[in-house]
Every structure is written in structure tokens, then in C-alpha cells.
N, C-alpha and C positions, 0 to 999 in steps of 0.2 A: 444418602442419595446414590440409588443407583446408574450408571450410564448404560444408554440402550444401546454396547458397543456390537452388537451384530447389525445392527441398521447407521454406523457410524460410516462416514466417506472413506475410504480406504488412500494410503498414500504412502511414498517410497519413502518418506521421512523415518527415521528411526524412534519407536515408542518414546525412547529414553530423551528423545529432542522434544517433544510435540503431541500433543491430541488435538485434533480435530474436532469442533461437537457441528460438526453437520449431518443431515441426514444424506446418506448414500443418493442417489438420483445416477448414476452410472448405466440402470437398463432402459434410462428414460431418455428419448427424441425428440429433444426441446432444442436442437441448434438450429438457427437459420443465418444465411447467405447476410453481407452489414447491408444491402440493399433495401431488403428487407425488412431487414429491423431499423433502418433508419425512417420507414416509410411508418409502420407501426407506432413506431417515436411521436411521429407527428401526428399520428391520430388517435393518441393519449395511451399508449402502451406503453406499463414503466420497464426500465430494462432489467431489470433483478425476474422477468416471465419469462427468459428465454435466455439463450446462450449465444456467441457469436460462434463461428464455427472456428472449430480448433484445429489451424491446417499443421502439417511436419515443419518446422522452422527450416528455411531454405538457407542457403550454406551464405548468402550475404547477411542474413540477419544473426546466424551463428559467427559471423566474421566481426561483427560490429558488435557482438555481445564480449567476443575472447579476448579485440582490443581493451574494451572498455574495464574490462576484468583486470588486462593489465596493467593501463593507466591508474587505478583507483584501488585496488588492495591493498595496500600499505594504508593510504587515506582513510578507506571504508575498517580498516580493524581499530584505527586510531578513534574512528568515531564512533565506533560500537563503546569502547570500552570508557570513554568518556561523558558517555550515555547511559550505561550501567552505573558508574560514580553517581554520578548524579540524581538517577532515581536512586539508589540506597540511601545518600544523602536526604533527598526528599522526602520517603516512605520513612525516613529516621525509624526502622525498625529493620533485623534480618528478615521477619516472616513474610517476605513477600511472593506474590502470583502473578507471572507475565500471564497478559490475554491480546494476543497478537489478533491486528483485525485482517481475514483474508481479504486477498491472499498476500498483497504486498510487505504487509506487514509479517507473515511466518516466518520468512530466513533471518527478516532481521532479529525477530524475538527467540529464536534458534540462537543465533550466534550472540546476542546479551546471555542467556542461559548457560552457557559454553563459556563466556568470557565470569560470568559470576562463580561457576563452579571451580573452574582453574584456578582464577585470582581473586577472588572476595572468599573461598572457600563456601560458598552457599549455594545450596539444591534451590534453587528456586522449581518451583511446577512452571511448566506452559502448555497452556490453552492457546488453540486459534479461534474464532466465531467471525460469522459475519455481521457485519452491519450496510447501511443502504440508503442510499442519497434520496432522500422523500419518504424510506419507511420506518430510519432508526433502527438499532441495535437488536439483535435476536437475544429478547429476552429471558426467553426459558433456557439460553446457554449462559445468560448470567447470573440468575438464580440457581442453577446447576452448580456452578462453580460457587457462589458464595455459598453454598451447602455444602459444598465439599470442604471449603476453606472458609468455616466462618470468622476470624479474628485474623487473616491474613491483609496485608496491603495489594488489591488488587491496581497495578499498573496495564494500562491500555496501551497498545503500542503501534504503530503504523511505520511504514518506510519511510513516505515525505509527505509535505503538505503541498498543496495545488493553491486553491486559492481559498481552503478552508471550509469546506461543504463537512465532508466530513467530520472537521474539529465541532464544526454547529450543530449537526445530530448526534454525537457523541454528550457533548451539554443538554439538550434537550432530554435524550434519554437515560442520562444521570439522575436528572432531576425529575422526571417524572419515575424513574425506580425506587427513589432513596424514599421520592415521596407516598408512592405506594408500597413497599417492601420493606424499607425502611433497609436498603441494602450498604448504607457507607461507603458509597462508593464517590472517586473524585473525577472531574471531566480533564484534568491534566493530560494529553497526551504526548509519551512519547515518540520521537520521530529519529529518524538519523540525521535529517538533513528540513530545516523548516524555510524555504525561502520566502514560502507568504507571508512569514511572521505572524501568523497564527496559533500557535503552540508555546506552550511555555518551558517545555522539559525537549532539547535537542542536541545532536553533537554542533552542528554547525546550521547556518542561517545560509550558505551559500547554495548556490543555486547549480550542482554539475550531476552528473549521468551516476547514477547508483545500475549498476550493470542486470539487474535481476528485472532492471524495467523494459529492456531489449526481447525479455525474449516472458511469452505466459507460462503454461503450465510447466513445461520443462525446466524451469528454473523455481518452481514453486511448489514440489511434492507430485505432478503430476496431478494436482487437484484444479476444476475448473474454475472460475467465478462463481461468487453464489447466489443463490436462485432461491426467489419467494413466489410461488407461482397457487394462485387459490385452489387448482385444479391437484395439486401435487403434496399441497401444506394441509396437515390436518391437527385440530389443537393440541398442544402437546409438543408438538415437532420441531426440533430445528430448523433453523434454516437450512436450503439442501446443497450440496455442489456434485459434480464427475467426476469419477478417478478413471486419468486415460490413457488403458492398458495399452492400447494399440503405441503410445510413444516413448516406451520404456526402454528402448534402443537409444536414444535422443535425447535422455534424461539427465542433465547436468546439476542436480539439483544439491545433492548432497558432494558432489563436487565442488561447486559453489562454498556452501559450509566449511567444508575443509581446508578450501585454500585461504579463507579469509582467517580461518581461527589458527593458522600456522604464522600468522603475521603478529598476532598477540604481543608473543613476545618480546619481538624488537621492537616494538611499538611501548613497552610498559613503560620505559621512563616516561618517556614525552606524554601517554597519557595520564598519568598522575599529575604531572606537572602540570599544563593542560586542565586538569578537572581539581586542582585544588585555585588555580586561577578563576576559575570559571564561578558567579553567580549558581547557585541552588538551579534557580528555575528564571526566565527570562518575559519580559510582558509583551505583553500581544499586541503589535499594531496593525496590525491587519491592513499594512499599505499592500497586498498583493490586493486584496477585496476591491480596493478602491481601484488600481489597474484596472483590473475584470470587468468591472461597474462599468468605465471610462470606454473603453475595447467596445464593450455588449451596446453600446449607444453609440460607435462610432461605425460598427458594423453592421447589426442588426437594426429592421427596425423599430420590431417589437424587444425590449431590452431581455433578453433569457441567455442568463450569465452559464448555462449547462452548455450551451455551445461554445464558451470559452475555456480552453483545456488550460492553464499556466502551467510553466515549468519546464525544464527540460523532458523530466520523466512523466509528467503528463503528456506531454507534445510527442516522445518516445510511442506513447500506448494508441495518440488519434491515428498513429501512423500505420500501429499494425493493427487496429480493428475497430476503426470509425473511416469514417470518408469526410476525412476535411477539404476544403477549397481552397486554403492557405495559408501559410504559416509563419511567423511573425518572428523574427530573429534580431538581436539588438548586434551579433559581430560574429559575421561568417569566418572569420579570423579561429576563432576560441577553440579550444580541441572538446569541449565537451558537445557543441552542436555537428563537429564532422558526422558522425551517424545519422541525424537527420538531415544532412544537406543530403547524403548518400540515398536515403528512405525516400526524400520527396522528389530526387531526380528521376529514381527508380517507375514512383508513381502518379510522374507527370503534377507534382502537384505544386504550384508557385510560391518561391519565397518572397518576402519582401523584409529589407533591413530595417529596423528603426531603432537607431543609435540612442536612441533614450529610453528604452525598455528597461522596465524592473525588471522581469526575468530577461534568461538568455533567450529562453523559447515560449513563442505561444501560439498553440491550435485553435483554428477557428474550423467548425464544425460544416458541412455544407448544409443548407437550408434553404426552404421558400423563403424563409423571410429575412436573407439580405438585401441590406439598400444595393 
């Protein structure tokens, strides 16, 4: 199998960390104003057609990313590396293949990669591909890669769970691969951080700010979201994404990387320790679902759980490129919500506390149809 790497998305990541199998879309004018596209939204346009616009990250949202960088580094290398344990443990074989789903999931499948080659002694490959909340996984970058790696453990990787949309298309298009292609492949995703409890393979269940959520492309290769758009996809093709030249100044991407994989080391006791305490893989109770469920009927009045963001780092992303109406916080107190109290002062947008919240944070989406 060859890759069609002259039509591949282009990105500041280092070959040696990351491929990409997106199709390039960089000379293509698919952003519009969240206005826009929230008006489209509701008149049944999925959002994987179009892009939001990708403004320079303003020096508050850069301020609220370098904090959060420094509160959670030490934390975030302890749970890479106890996430890495734990898929080798689970794939019980060395041969395995990170497939990081863009784009949240790339740094983090970067820095497992990084922490497997230093401390496990293992080249793992990594793959990014997209997948898409209503369309399922981009097939032909999975069949691409089980060609490339037929007898490999392919592991799926993501940054955090929300309220599990994701983890449900990830199953769905396991199972209809395995069963057309007969590809072996498993719906286990890995996460750094699972607070819906939907994932069975995580470092942690807690619910705090993974910094790469603070800011888009610039902390993600300078690659956009990806796009399925019928006008732009043609069979054969990847899914497509942006590479965006214009903020290569701004790029903290592989900075990111680096400064997390410097922490490794004094992190390695306590992560052994740590991942030989820890279960294999952990069961799904998908009490965040149920939250979501509860919320989508308390606020809406038609129940459409896609206007309920959960999570810190969901609730991080309504802020900078959805138009929510208000935002749900269980303790203004907590240092992982100061960025968003900051975010929704910024943008006039109302909090309101409720001390019995599963997550710390949740976005509700603006719509015609709140009660």
C-alpha cells in the first residue's frame, strides 16, 4: 500500500512523531464566521462541511493555555506514561500501531510514542485519522494502515472523553470494518483523561484541563479539524483537513511535546507504580451519558444531547468556537475551571453553579430550542 503523500495535509509535527492520512484541503475556502455555521447547524448541515474560522490566538487565551501548561505537566507525563503501560499490557504484544483520532488526540499519541520509545524500548508507528460524530471513522485511513501493518495491534487513541459520542462511533465502525474487511480491529479507546466513564483504557477518570484544549491549531501541528464535505471528497480519499501557514509564528505545538516528554523521567517511579496498581482496562459506565441525557431535558425542549458539551475540555472548546448561552459549573473555587470563568467573563456568557455536577464543567450550546 502506497500513501498518496504529495495530496497528504501538511504539518509542523516531526515525520519521526506522526503521519497524518488526511487529504490536504489548505487552498480550499471552507471557513465561515460560528454564526453561520450555527445557523446551518440547525438547518441540517453536519459540521465536518465546513470549518470554523481559525482566528491568531489572543494573548488571554495564550495566558490561560501557559498557566494550564504549568499547573498539569508533571500530571499530564504521569498519565501518558501510565496509559502507555497499560495499552502494552492490554495489546499483550510489542507490535503495536498508535492511530491518534484528529486532532485532540495527535499530541497525545505523540507523546505515548515518545514515552514507548525511551521507556518500553519500542518504535511504535503513529497514525492520526479523522473520525466524526454522525459519519464514523475514515475508512480508507484504516484499511491503509491495516495494510501497512497487517498483524500489528492497532490501538485508537483520543485525548478525553466528553460524554462519549465519540467512543459510540468508534464501536459502531469497528464493527461494521471487522465485519466487512475482516480488519481485527478493537473499539477500546485510549484516552489520557476518561471523565464520562466511557472508555475502558485511561490514565485517569478525573475531570481537569489537558492544556492542548485551550488553544486549536497551534497546539495541534497547525492542522485544521477535519472535513468531509461531498463537494471536496471523492472515493478513495481521505478525510481532508488545513495546514495553517499563516500561524507558524504562534505555533507552540512541538513545544507542547517537549516540555511534556522532559517530565518523563521524574515521573517514572510513580508511573510504574501507578500502572502496575492499576487494572488492565476499566468498565464503562457511562454515568457522564446519563448526566447529558438529564441536562438535554432540563434545558432543551426537543432532547439533542450535541448541544451538551461535558467536561472541562469540552466546555474549554464551546468557548472558543461555538456560541453557548451558558455554562454549567459544579465549584468556581477549583483551579481547573479558572480559564473558563475567565473565557465566559470575557464573552459576556452566564455561569451558573450546581454543586452536584458529575463534571466540573458543562456547555450548553445556544439554540431555538431552549425552554
Amino acid at each position: 500500500m502506497k500513501l498518496h503523500t504529495n495530496e497528504l495535509v501538511k504539518t509542523s509535527y516531526s515525520p519521526e512523531d506522526i503521519t497524518f492520512l488526511l487529504k490536504d484541503l489548505s487552498n480550499e475556502q471552507i471557513e465561515s464566521s460560528i454564526e453561520s455555521r450555527e445557523k446551518s447547524f440547525q438547518n441540517g448541515s453536519h459540521y465536518a462541511e465546513s470549518l470554523p474560522i481559525e482566528y491568531r490566538p489572543t494573548a488571554e487565551y495564550v495566558k490561560v493555555y501557559e498557566q494550564a501548561l504549568k499547573d498539569s505537566a508533571d500530571h499530564i507525563a504521569q498519565l501518558v506514561g501510565i496509559l502507555t503501560r497499560r495499552v502494552r499490557k492490554f495489546a499483550n504484544t510489542d507490535d503495536v500501531v498508535l492511530v491518534s483520532l484528529a486532532r485532540a488526540g495527535s499530541p497525545i499519541g505523540i507523546l505515548m510514542k515518545r514515552y514507548a520509545k525511551n521507556f518500553l524500548k519500542l518504535n511504535w508507528p503513529h497514525f492520526s485519522i479523522s473520525i466524526l460524530r454522525g459519519k464514523g471513522i475514515d475508512e480508507e485511513a484504516v484499511k491503509t494502515i491495516r495494510e501497512l501493518h497487517p498483524n500489528s495491534h492497532i490501538q485508537f487513541v483520543d485525548g478525553w472523553t466528553g460524554k462519549g459520542a465519540i467512543q459510540n462511533e468508534l464501536t459502531k465502525s469497528v464493527q461494521y470494518l471487522n465485519e466487512a474487511y475482516e480488519l481485527r480491529l478493537n473499539d477500546d479507546l485510549a484516552v489520557l483523561t476518561d471523565p464520562g466513564e466511557c472508555a475502558t483504557l485511561f490514565g485517569t477518570r478525573e475531570d481537569f484541563l489537558i492544556p492542548n484544549a485551550c488553544l486549536n491549531s497551534t497546539v495541534s501541528g497547525l492542522v485544521s479539524r477535519t472535513v468531509l464535505n461531498d463537494q471536496l471528497h471523492h472515493p478513495g480519499d481521505y478525510h481532508g483537513a488545513k495546514y495553517y501557514a499563516e500561524l507558524e509564528n504562534e505555533d507552540v505545538s512541538n513545544e507542547f511535546i517537549d516540555h511534556i516528554s522532559k517530565r518523563f523521567s521524574e515521573q517514572e517511579t510513580s508511573i510504574k507504580k501507578l500502572a502496575a496498581e492499576f487494572p488492565i482496562t476499566d468498565t464503562r459506565t457511562w454515568r457522564g451519558m446519563q448526566e447529558v441525557e438529564a441536562i438535554g431535558k432540563q434545558f432543551y425542549k426537543t432532547i439533542d444531547i450535541s448541544k451538551v458539551k461535558p467536561s472541562v475540555g469540552e466546555t474549554t472548546r464551546v468557548l472558543l468556537r461555538r456560541k453557548p448561552y451558558k455554562i454549567l459549573v459544579r465549584d468556581t473555587s477549583h483551579e481547573s475551571v479558572r480559564h473558563i470563568l475567565q473565557l465566559s467573563k470575557e464573552k459576556n456568557i452566564p455561569i451558573e453553579v450546581v454543586p452536584e455536577l458529575f463534571y466540573l464543567a458543562i456547555g450548553l450550546i445556544e439554540s431555538e430550542d431552549l425552554r
